[in-house]
NUTORMAR-71068 format. One line per 2 residues: number of its first residue (from 1); their letters; for each residue x, y, z of N, C-alpha, C, O. Coordinates in steps of 0.1 Angstrom, whole numbers, plus 5000, padded with zeros to 4 digits. Last residue first. Example, Ala and Ser with C-alpha at 12.3 -4.5 7.8 and 13.67 -1.06 7.14 Angstrom:
<nodes>
2	sa	5128/4978/5071/5137/4989/5071/5129/5000/5079/5134/5011/5080  5132/4943/5078/5123/4955/5078/5132/4967/5078/5142/4967/5085
</nodes>
This chain:
<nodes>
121	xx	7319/8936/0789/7332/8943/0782/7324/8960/0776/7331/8968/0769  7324/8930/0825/7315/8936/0812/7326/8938/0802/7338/8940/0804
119	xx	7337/8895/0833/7340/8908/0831/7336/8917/0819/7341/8916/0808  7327/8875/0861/7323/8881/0849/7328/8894/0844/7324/8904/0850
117	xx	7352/8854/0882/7341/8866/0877/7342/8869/0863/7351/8868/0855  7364/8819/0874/7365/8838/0873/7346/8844/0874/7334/8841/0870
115	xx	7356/8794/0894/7353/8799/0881/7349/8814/0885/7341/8820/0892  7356/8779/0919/7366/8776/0906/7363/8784/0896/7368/8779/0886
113	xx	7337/8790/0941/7354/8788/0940/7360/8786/0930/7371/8792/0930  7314/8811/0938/7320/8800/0935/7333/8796/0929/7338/8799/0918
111	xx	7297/8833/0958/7313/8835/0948/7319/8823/0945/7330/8823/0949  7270/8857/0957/7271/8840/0957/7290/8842/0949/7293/8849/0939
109	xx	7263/8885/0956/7262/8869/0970/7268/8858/0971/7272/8850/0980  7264/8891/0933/7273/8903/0946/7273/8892/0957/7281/8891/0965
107	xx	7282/8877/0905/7271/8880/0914/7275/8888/0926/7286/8892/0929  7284/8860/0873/7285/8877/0879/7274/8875/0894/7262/8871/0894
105	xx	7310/8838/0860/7298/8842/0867/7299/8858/0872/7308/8866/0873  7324/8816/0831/7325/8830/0842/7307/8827/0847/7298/8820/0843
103	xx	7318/8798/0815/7333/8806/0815/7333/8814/0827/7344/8819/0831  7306/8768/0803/7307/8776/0818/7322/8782/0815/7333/8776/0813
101	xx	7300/8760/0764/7310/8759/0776/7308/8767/0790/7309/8778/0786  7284/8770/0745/7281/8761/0753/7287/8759/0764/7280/8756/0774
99	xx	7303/8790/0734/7297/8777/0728/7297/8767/0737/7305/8758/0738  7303/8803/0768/7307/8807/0752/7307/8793/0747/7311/8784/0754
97	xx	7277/8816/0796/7283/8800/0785/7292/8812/0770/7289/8822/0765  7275/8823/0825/7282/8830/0815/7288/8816/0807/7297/8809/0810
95	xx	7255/8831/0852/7266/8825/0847/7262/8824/0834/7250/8824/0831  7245/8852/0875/7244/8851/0868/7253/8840/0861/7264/8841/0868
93	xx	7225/8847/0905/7238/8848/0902/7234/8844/0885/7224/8837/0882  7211/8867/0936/7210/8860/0922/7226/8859/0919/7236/8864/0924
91	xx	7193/8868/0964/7200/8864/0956/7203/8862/0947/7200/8850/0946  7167/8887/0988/7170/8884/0970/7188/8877/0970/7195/8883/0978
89	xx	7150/8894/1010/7157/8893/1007/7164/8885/0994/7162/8873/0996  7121/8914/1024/7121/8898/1010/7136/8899/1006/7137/8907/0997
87	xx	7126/8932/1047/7120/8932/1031/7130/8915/1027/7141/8909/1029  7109/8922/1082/7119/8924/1071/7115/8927/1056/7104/8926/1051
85	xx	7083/8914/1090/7081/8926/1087/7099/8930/1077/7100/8939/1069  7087/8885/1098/7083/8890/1080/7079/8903/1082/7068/8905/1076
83	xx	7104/8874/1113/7108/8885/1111/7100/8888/1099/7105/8894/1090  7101/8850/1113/7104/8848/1123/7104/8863/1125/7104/8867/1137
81	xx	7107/8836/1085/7093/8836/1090/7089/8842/1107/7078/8839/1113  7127/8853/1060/7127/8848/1076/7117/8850/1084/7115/8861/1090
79	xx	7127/8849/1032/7115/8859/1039/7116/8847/1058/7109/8839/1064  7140/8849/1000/7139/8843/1012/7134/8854/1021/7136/8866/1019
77	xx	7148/8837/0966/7140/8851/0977/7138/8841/0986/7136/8829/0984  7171/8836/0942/7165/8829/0954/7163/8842/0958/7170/8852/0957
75	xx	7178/8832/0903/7173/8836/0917/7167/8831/0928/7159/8821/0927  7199/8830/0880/7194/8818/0888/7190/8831/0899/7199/8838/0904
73	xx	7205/8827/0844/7200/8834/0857/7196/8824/0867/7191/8813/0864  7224/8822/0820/7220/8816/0828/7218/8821/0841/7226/8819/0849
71	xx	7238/8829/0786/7237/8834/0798/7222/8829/0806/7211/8830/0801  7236/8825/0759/7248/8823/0764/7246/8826/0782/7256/8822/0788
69	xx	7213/8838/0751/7210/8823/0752/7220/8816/0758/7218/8804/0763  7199/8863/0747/7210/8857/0750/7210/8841/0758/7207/8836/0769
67	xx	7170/8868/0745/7182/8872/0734/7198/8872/0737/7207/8879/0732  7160/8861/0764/7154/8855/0751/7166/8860/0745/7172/8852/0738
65	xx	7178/8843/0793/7174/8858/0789/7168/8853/0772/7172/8843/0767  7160/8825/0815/7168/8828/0805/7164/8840/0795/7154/8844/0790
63	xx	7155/8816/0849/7153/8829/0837/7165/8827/0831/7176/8826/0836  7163/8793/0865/7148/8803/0867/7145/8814/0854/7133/8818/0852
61	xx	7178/8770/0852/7175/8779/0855/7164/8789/0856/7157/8791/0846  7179/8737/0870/7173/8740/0858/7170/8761/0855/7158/8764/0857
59	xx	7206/8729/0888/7191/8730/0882/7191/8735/0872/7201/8736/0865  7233/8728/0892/7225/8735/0898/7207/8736/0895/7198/8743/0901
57	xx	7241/8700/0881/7246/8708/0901/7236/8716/0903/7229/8715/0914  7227/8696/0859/7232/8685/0868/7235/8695/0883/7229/8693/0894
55	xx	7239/8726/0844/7222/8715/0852/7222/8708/0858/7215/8711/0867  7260/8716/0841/7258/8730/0849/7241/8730/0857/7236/8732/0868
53	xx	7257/8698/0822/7266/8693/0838/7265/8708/0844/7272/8710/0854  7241/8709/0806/7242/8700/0807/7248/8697/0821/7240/8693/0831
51	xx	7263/8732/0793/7255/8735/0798/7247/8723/0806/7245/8728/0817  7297/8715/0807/7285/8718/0795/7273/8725/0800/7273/8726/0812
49	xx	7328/8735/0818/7317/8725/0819/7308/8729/0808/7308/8739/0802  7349/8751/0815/7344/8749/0806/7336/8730/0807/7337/8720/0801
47	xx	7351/8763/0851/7352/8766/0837/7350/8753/0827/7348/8743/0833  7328/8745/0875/7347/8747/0869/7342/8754/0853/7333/8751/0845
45	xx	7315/8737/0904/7312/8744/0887/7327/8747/0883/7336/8752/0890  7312/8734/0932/7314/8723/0918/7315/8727/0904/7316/8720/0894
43	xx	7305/8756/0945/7321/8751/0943/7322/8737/0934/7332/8732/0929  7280/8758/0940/7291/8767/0931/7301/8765/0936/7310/8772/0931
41	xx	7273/8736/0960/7266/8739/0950/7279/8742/0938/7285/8734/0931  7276/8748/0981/7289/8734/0979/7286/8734/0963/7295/8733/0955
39	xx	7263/8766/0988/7280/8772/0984/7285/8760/0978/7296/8759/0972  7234/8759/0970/7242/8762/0982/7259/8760/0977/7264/8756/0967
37	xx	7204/8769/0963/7216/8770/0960/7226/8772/0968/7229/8783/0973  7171/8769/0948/7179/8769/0959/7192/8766/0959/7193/8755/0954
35	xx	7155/8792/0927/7164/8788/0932/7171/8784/0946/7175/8792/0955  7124/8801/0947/7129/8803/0932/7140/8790/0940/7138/8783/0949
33	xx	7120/8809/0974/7111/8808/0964/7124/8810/0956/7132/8819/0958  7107/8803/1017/7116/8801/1004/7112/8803/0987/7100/8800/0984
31	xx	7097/8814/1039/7093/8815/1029/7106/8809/1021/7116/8817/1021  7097/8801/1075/7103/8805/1066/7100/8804/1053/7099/8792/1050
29	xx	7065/8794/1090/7077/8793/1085/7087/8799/1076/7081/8806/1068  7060/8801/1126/7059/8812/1115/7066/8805/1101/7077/8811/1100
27	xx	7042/8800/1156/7054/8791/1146/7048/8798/1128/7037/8800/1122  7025/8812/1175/7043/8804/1175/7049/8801/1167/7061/8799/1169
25	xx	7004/8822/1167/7014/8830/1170/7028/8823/1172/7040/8828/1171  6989/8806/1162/6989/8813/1155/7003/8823/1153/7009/8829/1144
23	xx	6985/8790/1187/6986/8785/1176/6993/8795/1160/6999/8791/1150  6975/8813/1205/6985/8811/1203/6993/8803/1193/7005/8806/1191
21	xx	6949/8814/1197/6954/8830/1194/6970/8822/1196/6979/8826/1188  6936/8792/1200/6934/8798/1183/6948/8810/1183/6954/8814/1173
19	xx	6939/8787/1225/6944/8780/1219/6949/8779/1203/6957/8773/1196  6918/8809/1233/6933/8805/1235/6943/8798/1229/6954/8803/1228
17	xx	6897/8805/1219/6903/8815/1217/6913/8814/1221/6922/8816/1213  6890/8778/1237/6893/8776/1222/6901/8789/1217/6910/8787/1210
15	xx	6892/8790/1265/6900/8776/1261/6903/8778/1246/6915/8779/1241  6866/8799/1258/6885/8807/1264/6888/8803/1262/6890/8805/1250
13	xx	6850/8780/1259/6849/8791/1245/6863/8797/1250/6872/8799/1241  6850/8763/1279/6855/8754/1268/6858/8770/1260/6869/8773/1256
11	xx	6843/8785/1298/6853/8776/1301/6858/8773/1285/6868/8779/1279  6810/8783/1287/6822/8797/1290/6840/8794/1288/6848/8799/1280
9	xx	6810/8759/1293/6810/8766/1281/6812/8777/1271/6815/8779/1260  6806/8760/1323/6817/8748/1307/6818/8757/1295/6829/8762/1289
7	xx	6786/8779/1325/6807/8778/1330/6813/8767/1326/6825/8766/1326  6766/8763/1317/6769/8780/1317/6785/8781/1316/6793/8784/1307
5	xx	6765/8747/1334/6763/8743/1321/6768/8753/1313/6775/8751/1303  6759/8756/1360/6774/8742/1356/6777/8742/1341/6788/8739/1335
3	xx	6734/8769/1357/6748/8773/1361/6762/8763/1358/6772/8766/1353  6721/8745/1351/6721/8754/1341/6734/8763/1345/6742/8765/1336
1	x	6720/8732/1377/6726/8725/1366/6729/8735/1354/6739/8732/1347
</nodes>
């Protein structure tokens, strides 16, 4: 009986390391953080919308700069849970109010259909 008892237990303890080691290993999620923002998103934005209806589409922005108040940061980091030895990939876009109004955007990712790029002066 102590033999029978021995090899369950044996049995059940592989069983649970098994079950712990592959649990672990299958399913990874994708990280998301900051801004989420999709192309249909910045195809709704048209020049001289309000700050207000710029909020309405895209949120609430992640960073405003303190000494420019005319200007509206928005970032997304994403981390494919599938690959997290990759680096933390980044998107940002910047958009550009003159009294209040949406005039422009600056970004290398994101290119929203109705509204010019940002041009330094």
């Amino acid at each position: 009986m102590s033999k029978l008892n021995s090899f369950a237990r044996t049995i059940l303890a592989l069983f649970l390391v098994a079950t712990t080691l592959v649990g672990c290993s299958l399913y990874r999620p994708n990280l998301r953080q900051g801004d989420f923002i999709t192309q249909a998103d910045l195809d709704r934005l048209k020049p001289e919308m309000t700050k207000y209806q710029v909020q309405e589409v895209m949120g609430t922005p992640a960073l405003t700069p303190v000494f420019n108040l005319e200007q509206w940061n928005y970032t997304y980091a994403f981390v494919d849970g599938q690959h997290r030895d990759q680096p933390l990939k980044f998107k940002t876009i910047s958009l550009y109010f003159k009294n209040d109004k949406l005039q422009s955007y600056e970004s290398r990712t994101w290119h929203p259909a109705n509204l010019p790029e940002h041009r330094k002066r």
